[in-house]
N, C-alpha and C positions, 0 to 999 in steps of 0.2 A: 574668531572674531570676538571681540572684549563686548561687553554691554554697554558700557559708557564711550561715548563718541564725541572726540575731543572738541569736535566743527561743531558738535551742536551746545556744548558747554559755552565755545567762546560767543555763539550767537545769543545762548541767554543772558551772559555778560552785557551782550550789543544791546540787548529787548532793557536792560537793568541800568543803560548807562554807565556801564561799571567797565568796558573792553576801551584800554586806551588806543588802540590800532584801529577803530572802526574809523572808517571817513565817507560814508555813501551809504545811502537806503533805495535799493530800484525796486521794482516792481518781484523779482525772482530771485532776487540775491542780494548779499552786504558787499560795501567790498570797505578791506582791511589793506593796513599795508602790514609785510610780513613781520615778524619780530626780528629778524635781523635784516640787516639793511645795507650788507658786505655791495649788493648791487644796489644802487642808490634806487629806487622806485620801486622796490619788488614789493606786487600786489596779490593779494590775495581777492577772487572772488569766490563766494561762497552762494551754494545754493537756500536757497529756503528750508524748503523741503531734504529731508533726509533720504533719502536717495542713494545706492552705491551703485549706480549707473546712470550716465545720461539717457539710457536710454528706456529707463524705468519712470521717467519722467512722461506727463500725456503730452500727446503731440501740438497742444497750442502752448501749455509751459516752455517746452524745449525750443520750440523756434524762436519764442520770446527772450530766453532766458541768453541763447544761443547771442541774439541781436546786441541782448544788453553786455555778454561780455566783450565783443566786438566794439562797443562804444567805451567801454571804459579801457580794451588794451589802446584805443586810437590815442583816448584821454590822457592813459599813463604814459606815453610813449611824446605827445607833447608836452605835458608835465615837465618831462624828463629831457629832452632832449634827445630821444633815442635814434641812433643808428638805424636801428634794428631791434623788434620784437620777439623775445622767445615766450611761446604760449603755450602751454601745458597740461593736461589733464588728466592725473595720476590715479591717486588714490589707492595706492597700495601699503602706504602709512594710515592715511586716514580713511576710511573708505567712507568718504561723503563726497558726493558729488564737490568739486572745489577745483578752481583754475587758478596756476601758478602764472602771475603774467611778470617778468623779467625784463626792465627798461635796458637794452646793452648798449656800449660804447665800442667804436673802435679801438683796442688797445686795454680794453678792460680786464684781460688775463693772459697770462704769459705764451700761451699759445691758441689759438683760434678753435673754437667750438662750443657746444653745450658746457650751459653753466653747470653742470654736473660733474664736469671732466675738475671741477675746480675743486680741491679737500673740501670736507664736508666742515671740518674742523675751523676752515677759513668761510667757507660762506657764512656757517652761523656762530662764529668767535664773537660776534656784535649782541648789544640786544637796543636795538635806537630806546628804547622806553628809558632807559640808563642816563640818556641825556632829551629832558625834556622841550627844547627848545627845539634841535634837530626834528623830533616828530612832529609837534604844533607843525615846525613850516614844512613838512613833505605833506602834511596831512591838508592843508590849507592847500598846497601848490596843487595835489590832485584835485582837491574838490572843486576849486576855483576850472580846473580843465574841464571834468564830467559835466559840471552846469553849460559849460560853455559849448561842448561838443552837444549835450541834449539840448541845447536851448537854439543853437543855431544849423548846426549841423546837421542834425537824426529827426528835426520835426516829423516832419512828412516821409520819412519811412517810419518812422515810429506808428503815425497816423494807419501808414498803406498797411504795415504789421499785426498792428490790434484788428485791425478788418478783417485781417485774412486768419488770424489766429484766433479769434472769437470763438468760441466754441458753440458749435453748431446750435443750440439752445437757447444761444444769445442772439441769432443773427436774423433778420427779417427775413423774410420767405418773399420774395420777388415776385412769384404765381400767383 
């Protein structure tokens, strides 16, 4: 494992104002869209916390963090138009906690399956940053979805979540 960790460079980027792919600040995570853009929505969420495990994470982060990914693949996924959601959580390139969320189409590659089965060559032949107009509006079209999904959608589980995820410390004693 390398000392420099490439998730937490592009997040000091995010803290610097300086990463053109950021589009969202949650409570556990940024999310980015990826630098290439072969599948048109492909997002990146990123944990806070440096972490090469979800499950190194404490248990009111991760159910939290967990929730917030779930609202943004919803997010990306009407952004996008999608089919179908491929949602991923690797980390054998980067070992920082980080979820791949993949907006797909019917007919988006020549034979059906994981966007992996696709050259690597062709997913990231692209770099959207190359044309700045294209990312302004994916970056606009997602954020415009995650307010919309938080703001109408996730209130009140959001609400029932921090209850239950509070960490004991924080929570009134009922007795």
């Amino acid at each position: 494992m390398t000392s420099t960790c490439t998730i937490c460079e592009r997040i000091k980027l995010i803290q610097a104002h300086q990463n053109p792919y950021f589009v969202y600040e949650l409570t556990t995570g940024y999310v980015v869209l990826a630098d290439s853009q072969y599948f048109e929505g492909y997002t990146l969420f990123l944990a806070k916390h440096h972490v090469t495990e979800l499950h190194h994470l404490p248990a009111h982060e991760k159910l939290r963090y967990l929730e917030e990914m779930s609202i943004v693949q919803e997010a990306c996924a009407q952004a996008f138009h999608a089919d179908k959601m491929n949602i991923e959580l690797l980390g054998n390139g980067d070992a920082h906690v980080h979820w791949h969320l993949f907006p797909r189409h019917n007919g988006d590659t020549p034979n059906p399956g994981p966007v992996w089965w696709t050259p690597l060559e062709t997913i990231y032949g692209d770099d959207v940053s190359l044309y700045i107009p294209r990312l302004s509006r994916l970056k606009r079209t997602l954020s415009v979805a995650i307010e919309a999904t938080l703001n109408v959608a996730r209130e009140a589980e959001l609400q029932a979540l921090e209850a239950l995820t509070r960490p004991a410390s924080h929570r009134i004693d009922s007795n």
